[in-house]
NUTORMI-350442 format. One record per residue: x, y, z of N, C-alpha, C in turn; residue in three letters. Coordinates in steps of 0.001 Angstrom, whole numbers, padded with zeros to 6 digits, always signed. Layout:
N
XYZXYZXYZALA;...
// end
This chain:
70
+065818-097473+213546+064524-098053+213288+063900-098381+214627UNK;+062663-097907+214758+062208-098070+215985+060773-099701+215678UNK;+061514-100589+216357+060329-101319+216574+061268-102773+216056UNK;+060927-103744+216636+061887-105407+216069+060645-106150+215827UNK;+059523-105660+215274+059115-106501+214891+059462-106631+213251UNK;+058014-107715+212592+058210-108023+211365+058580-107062+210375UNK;+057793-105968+210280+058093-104686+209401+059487-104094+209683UNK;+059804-103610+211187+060972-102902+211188+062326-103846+210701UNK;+062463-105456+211209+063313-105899+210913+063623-105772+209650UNK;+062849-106192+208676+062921-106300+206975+062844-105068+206522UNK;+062360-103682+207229+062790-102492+206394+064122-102181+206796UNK;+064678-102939+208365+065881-102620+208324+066864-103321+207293UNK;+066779-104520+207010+067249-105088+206033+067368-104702+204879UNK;+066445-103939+204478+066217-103129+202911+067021-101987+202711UNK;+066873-101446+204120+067839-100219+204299+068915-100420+203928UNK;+069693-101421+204755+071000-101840+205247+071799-101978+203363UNK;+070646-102660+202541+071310-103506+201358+071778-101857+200664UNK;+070563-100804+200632+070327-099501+199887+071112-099130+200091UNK;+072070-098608+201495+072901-097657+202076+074264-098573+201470UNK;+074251-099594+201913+075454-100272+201257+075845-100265+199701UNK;+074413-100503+199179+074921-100332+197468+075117-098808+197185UNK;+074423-097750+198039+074767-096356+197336+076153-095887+197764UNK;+076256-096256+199140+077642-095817+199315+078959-097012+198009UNK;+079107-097952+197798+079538-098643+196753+079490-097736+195513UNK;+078391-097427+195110+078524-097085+193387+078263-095824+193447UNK;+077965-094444+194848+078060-093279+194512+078949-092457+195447UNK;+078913-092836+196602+079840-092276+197402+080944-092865+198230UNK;+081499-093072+197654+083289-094055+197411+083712-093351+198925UNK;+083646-091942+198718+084447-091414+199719+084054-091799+201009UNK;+082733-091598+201341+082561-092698+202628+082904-094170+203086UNK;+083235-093996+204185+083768-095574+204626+082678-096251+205234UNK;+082304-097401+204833+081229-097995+205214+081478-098133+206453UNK;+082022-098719+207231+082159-099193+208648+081723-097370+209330UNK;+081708-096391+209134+081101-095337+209605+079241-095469+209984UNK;+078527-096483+208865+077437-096195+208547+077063-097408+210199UNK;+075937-096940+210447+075487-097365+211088+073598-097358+211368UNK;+072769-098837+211330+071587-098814+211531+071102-099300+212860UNK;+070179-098536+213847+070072-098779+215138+068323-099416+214837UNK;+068100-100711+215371+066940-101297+215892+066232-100764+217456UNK;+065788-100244+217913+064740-100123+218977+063931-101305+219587UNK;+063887-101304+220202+062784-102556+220534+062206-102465+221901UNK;+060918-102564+222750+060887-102673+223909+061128-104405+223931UNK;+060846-104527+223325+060742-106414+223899+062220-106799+224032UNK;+062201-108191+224610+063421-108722+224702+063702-109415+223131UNK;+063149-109707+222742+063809-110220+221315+062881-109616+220367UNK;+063950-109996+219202+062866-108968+217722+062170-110406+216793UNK;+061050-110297+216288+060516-111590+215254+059593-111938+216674UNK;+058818-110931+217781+058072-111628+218356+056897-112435+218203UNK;+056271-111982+216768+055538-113016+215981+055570-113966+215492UNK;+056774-114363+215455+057017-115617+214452+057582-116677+215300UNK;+057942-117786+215283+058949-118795+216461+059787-118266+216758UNK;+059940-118755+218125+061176-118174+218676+062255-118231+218022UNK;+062847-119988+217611+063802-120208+216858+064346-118970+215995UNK;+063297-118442+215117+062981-117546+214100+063735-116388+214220UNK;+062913-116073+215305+063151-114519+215963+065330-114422+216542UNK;+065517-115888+217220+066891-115947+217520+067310-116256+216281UNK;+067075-116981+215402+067886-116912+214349+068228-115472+213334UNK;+067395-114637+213398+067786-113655+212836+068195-112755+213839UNK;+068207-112388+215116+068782-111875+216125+070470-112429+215951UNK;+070567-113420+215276+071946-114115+215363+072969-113513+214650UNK;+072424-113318+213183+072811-112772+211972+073378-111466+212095UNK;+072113-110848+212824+072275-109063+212847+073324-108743+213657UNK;+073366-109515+214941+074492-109634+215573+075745-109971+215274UNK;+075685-111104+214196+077103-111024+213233+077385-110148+212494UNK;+076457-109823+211497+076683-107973+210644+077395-107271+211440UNK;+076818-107146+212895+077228-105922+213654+078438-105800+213640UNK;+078983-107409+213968+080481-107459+214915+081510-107026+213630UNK;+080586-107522+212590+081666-108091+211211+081247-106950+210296UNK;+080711-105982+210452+079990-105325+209101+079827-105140+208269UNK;+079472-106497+207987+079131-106406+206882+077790-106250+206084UNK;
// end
């Protein structure tokens, strides 16, 4: 996904739930920890519209998904 702002974050999110439930209930044979969604960003943080807090708090999360993938 190219872009951290408002749109890309939450379509990445939408993605993330889709790919996870199809691989779950149609393609078993894939191993999730294979799947992988890449953010783009020129800026230094993503949610540059919204508070900072904001923007690090969900920078926080995605960064836990990552480590943990869940």
């Amino acid at each position: 996904m190219i872009g951290g702002g408002f749109s890309g974050i939450e379509t990445v999110g939408e993605l993330s739930r889709f790919v996870k439930d199809s691989i779950k209930n149609y393609y078993k044979h894939i191993n999730p920890h294979y799947i992988r969604i890449v953010i783009l960003t020129a800026e230094d943080m993503i949610l540059t519209d919204v508070y900072k807090d904001l923007g690090e708090y969900a920078k926080n999360i995605l960064e836990k998904k990552r480590r943990n993938r869940i």
